[in-house]
C-alpha positions in Angstrom: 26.8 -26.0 51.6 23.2 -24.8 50.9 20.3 -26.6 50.5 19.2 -27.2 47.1 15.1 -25.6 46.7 13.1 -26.9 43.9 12.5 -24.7 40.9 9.0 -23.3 41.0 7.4 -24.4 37.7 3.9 -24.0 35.8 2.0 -26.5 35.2 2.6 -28.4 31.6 -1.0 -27.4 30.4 0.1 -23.6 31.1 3.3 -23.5 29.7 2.1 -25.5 26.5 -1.2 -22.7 26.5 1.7 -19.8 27.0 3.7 -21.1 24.0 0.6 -21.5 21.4 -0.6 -18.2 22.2 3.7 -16.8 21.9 3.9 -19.2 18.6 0.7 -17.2 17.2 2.3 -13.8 18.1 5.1 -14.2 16.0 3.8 -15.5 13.2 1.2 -12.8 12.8 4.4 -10.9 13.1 5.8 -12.5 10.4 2.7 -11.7 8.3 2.0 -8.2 8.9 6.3 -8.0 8.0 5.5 -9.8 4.8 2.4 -7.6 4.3 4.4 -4.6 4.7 6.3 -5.2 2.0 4.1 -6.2 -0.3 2.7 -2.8 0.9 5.9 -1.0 -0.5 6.1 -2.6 -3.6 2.5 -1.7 -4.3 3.3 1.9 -3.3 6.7 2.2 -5.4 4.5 0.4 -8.8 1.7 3.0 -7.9 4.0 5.9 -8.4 5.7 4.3 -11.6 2.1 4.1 -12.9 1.4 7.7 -12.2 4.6 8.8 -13.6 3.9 6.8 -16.7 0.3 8.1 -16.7 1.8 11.6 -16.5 3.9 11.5 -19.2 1.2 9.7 -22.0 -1.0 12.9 -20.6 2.4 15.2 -21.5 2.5 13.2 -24.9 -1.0 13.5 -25.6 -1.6 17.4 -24.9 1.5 18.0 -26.9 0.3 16.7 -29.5 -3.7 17.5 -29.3 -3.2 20.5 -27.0 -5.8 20.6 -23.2 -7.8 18.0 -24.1 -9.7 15.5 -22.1 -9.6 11.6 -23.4 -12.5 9.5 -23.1 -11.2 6.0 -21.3 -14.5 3.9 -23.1 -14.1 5.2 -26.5 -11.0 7.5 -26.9 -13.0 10.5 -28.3 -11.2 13.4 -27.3 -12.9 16.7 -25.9 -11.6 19.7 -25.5 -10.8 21.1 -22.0 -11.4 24.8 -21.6 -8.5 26.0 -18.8 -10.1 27.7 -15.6 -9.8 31.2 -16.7 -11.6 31.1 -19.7 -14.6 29.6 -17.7 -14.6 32.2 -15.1 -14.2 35.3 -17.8 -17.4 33.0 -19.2 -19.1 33.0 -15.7 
């Protein structure tokens, strides 16, 4: 029968230092998971407010034609398209 050898172990100090710094690790895992998908929900509401922005700009040049709106006081201006300014220039 063979001799039993003792397991070779770290000390207590090292293993406890190895599993603070491991216990760290995965919990700044954990956070850049849950920041990633606050992330994508920020993207996907992004996108639904450009749609939406999109389509009150639709709504709004259908019904006052190319105009531009302005955000402090709503006075509209009119927006000369690019071709009339370079026949002007």
């Amino acid at each position: 029968m063979a001799k039993k050898t003792k397991d070779l172990k770290i000390t207590k100090d090292e293993l406890k230092s190895i599993q603070v710094v491991v216990t760290e690790i995965n919990q700044l895992q954990m956070q850049i998971g849950g920041l990633e998908v606050q992330k994508d929900i920020a993207l996907s509401r992004l996108k639904e407010g450009q749609g939406m922005l999109r389509k009150l700009q639709a709504g709004l040049e259908d019904k006052y034609g190319k105009v531009s709106v302005n955000l402090d006081t709503g006075i509209l201006k009119p927006v000369e398209d690019e071709q009339a300014l370079n026949k002007k220039n």
